[in-house]
N, C-alpha and C positions, 0 to 999 in steps of 0.2 A: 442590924436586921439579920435574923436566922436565916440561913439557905434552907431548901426547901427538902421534907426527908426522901428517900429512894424507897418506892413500891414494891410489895414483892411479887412474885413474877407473873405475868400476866398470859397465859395463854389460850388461846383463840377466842379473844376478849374476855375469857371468863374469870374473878378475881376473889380471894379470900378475903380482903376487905374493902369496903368503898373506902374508894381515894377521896382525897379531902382537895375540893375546890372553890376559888373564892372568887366570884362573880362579880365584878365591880361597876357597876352603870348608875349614872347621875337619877333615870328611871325607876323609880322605886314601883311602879306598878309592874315595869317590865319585868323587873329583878323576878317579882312575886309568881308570875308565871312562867318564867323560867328555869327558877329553882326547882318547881312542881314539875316541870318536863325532862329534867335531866333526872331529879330523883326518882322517876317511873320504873327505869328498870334495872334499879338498884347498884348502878356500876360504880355513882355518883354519894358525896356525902356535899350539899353546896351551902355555902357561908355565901353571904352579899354584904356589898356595902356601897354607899351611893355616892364617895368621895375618893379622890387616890387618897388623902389623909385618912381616912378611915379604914380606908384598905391597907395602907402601913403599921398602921397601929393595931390591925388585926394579925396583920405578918406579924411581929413581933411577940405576940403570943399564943402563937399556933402555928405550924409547919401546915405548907398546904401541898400536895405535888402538883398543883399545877394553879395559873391564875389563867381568867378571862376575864378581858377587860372595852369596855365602850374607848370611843376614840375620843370622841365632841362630849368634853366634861366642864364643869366650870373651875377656876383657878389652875390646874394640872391636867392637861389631858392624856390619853391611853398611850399616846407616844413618851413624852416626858414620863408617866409612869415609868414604861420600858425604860427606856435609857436611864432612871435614876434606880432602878433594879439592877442592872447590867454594869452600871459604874462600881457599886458598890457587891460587885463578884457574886450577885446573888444568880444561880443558873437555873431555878423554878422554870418548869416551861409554863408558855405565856402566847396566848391565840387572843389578837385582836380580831373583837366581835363585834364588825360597827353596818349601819346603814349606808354609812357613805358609801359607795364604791369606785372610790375613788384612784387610780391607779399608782399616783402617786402617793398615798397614803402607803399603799399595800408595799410600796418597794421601800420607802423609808422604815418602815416596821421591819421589815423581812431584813434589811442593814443594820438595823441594831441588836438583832437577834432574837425576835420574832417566833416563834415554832412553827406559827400558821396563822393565816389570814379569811378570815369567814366570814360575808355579805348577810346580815339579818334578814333583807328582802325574800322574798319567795315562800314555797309552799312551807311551812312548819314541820312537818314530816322530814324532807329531803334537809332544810339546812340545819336542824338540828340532830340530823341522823351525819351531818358532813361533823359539825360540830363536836360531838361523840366520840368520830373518829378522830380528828386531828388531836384529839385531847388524850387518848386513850396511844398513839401514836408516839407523842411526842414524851409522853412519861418514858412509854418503851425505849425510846433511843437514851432517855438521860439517863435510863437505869443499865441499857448496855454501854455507854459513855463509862458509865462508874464501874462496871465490872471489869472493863480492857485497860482500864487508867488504873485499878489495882491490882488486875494479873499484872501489868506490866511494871508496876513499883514493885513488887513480890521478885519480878522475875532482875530486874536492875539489880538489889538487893543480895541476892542468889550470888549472880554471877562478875556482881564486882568480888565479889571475896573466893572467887577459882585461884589456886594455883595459877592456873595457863593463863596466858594473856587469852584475850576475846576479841574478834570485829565484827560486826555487822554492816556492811556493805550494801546499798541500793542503788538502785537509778540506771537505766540506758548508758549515761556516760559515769561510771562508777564512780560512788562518792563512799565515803567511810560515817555512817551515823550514827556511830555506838562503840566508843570503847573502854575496856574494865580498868583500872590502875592496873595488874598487870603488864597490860600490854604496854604500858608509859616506861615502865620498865625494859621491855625487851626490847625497843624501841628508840629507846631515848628521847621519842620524843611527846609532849605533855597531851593531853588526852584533846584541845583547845586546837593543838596542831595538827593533830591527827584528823581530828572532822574537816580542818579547815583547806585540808590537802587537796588538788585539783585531781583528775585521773593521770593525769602526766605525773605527778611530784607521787600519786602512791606506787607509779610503775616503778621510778626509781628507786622506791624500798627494798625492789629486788633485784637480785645481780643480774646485770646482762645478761648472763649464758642460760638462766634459766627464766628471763621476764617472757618470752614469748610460749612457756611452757606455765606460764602462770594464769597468764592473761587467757590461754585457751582453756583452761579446766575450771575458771570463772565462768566465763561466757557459756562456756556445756553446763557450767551448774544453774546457774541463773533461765536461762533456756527453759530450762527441765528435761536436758538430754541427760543418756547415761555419762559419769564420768568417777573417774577414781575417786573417792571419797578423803583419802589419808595419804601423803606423799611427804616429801620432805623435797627443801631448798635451802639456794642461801639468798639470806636478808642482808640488806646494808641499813645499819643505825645511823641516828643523826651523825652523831660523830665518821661516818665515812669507812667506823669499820664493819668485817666481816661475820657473820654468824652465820652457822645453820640453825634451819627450823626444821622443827615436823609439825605440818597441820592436816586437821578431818575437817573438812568443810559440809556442810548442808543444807539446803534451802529452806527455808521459813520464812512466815508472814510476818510483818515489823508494819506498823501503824497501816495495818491495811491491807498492804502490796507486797509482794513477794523480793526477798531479799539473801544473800548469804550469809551466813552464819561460820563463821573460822576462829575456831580452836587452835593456838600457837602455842608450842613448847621450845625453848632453848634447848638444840640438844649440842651444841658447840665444843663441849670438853668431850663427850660420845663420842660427837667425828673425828676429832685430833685422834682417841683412843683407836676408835676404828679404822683411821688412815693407816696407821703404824703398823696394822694389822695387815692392810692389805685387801676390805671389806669395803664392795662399792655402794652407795645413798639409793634409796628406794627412788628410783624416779616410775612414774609410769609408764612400762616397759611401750606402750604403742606412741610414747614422744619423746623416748630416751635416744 
């Protein structure tokens, strides 16, 4: 079965072409009147069919962006629909449109991923203007789903192939949820270990003497207080040895939520070079 295609962009409900919807109810007279009510104000291009087998076999040759579907069907009904859409990785949004109103209908739909739940009942005006919306609604989210799920492959991409090692840090109690092969490298340890580290085992990455000047210019960054943006310390590698780093850290949004962003460089043979020198490490002078 084809997934369903991504709309272009739709705003303040207004759209270059009608979306393609397939209307599925056992009711063929209903179908008929409500194909006529949704194509009124052009937003709508609607397909019916009065079987889920017929609605499968229309999926199959036609991309639709979105299904409405009856619940009380005969052999398959609107739920088994969903779920054998959902099984099979199709993410078409899908508003059951049934008369029952039945609560527990609504919340079994809504758990198998559902977009929206609409009561036939009532005035014709109001629930097909609810209808409209849910439908019009629910395109929008899986078209901005698919635009953040390919900036963020775009940006994965990018920034596994840096130079610098990369982390991406979230969470109250910091966890690590992002890092490049680089950083497996400076690190020694594999990118699988790295996620899978508690906030305690990533403190230990860095030397005593400078974990509490670490842990504080996190928490300022994360915050969204002012704080050094590029510093250098030293890391400890799986292996138990020493290194210094230089990292630029910055705040960004990661599936959502606001999260740290750290840029790492070995700079290890630098500081041996610049010890011998007699040149002291950039710490930030108000926690050196």
């Amino acid at each position: 079965m084809e997934e369903s295609a991504t709309t272009k962009s739709l705003d303040n409900n207004s759209i270059d072409k009608a979306l393609a919807i397939l209307h599925v109810d056992d009711d063929t007279c209903f179908l008929g009147v409500s194909k006529q009510i949704l194509e009124m104000n052009s937003k709508f291009e609607v397909d019916v069919a009065s079987s889920v087998e017929e609605a499968i076999q229309k999926m199959q040759q036609k991309r639709y962006n979105a299904v409405i579907s009856d619940y009380e069907m005969p052999n398959q009904d609107g739920l088994l629909f969903l779920k054998l859409l959902r099984e099979q990785q199709n993410d078409v949004p899908f508003v059951l449109f049934t008369g029952k109103g039945r609560e527990d209908v609504a919340i079994k739909a809504l758990n198998l991923g559902s977009d929206a739940y609409i009561n036939k009942s009532g005035d014709p005006e109001t629930v097909y203007g609810e209808l409209s919306d849910a439908l019009i609604k629910s395109i929008e989210r899986k078209k901005s789903k698919k635009l953040l799920a390919d900036s963020e492959f775009k940006y994965r991409k990018l920034i596994a192939g840096l130079l610098q090692g990369l982390l991406i840090v979230q969470g109250p109690k910091p966890r690590i949820v992002f890092a490049n092969p680089e950083m497996e490298k400076i690190t020694g340890f594999s990118n699988q270990e790295l996620i899978s580290l508690s906030p305690s085992e990533m403190g230990n990455m860095v030397h005593p003497e400078d974990r509490e000047i670490f842990v504080n210019l996190f928490s300022r960054r994360i915050s969204g207080a002012e704080a050094e943006s590029c510093y250098e310390f030293r890391g400890i590698r799986k292996d138990g040895s020493m290194i210094w780093l230089e990292t630029c850290a910055s705040l960004i949004e990661y599936n959502g939520q606001p999260a740290v962003q750290g840029v790492f460089l070995d700079i290890t043979e630098r500081k041996k070079a610049e010890e011998k020198q007699g040149k002291r490490s950039k710490i930030p002078k108000h926690i050196q």
